[in-house]
C-alpha positions in Angstrom: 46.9 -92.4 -34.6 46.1 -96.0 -34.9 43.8 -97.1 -31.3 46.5 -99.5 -29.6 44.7 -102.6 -27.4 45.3 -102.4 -23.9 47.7 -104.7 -22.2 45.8 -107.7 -20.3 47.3 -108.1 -17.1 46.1 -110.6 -14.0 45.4 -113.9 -14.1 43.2 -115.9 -16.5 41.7 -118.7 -15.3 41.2 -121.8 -17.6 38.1 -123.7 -17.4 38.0 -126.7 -16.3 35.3 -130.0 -16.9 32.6 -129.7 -14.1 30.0 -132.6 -13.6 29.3 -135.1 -15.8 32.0 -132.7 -18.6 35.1 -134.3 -19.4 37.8 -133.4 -21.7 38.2 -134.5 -25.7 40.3 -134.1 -28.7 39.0 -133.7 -31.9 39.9 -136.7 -33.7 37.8 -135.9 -37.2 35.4 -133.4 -38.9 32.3 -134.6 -39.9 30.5 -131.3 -41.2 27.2 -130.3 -40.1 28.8 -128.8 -36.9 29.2 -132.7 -36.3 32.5 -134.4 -34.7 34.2 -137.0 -33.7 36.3 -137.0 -30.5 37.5 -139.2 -28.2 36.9 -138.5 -24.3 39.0 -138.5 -21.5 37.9 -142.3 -20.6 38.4 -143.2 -24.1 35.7 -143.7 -26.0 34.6 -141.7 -29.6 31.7 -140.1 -29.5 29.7 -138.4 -31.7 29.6 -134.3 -30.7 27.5 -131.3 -32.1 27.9 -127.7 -31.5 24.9 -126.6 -30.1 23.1 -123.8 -32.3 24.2 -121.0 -29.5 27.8 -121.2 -30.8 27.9 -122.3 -34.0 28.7 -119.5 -35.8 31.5 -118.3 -33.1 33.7 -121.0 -33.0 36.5 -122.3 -35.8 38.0 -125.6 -35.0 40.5 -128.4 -36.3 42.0 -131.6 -35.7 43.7 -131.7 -32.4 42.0 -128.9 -30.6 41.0 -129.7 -27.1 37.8 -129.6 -25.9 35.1 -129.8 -22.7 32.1 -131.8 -24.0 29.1 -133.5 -21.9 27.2 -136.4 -22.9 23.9 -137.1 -23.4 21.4 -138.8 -21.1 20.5 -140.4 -23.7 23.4 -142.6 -25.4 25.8 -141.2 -23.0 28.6 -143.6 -24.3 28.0 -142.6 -28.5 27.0 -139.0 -28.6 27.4 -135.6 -26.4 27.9 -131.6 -26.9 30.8 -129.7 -27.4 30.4 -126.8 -24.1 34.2 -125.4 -24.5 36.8 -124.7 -27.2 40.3 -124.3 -25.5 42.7 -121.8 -27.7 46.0 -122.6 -27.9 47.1 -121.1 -25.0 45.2 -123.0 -22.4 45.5 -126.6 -24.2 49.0 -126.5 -24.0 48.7 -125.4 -20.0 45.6 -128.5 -19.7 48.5 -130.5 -21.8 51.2 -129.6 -19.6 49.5 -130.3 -16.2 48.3 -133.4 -17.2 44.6 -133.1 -17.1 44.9 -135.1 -21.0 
């Protein structure tokens, strides 16, 4: 007998940008865990995926993202912190948070 997932029930919550995080769409792929993406106030940056989740995440052109900016160069380079699925872009989409 194959082992059948349970049914997720309740409410999941999506994350949303807290502080100085903003939402981004991935505009190109650089390599290097490198990207660009352009922010919520409309300007590209530069992003990286820090070393923590590298090897966890798979993304593309289009995907939605949390990143924050650095102190340093806030306006040319920041982090990627969050990698929405499919699911919850189209909800951030939908409710006009992008």
């Amino acid at each position: 007998m194959a082992y059948k997932r349970p049914a997720q029930t309740g409410v999941q919550r999506v994350r949303m940008p807290r502080g100085k995080e903003m939402l981004g769409i991935i505009d190109e792929i650089l390599g290097a865990s490198r990207f660009r993406i352009t922010g919520k106030d409309g300007k590209q940056r530069l992003c990286r995926i820090p070393g923590r989740y590298r090897r966890r995440i798979r993304v593309k052109v289009g995907d939605v993202v949390i990143i924050e900016p650095w102190d340093i160069e806030p306006d040319e380079k920041a982090d990627v912190v969050w990698i929405y699925n499919k699911t919850h872009s189209a909800w951030v989409k939908k409710k006009g948070f992008i």
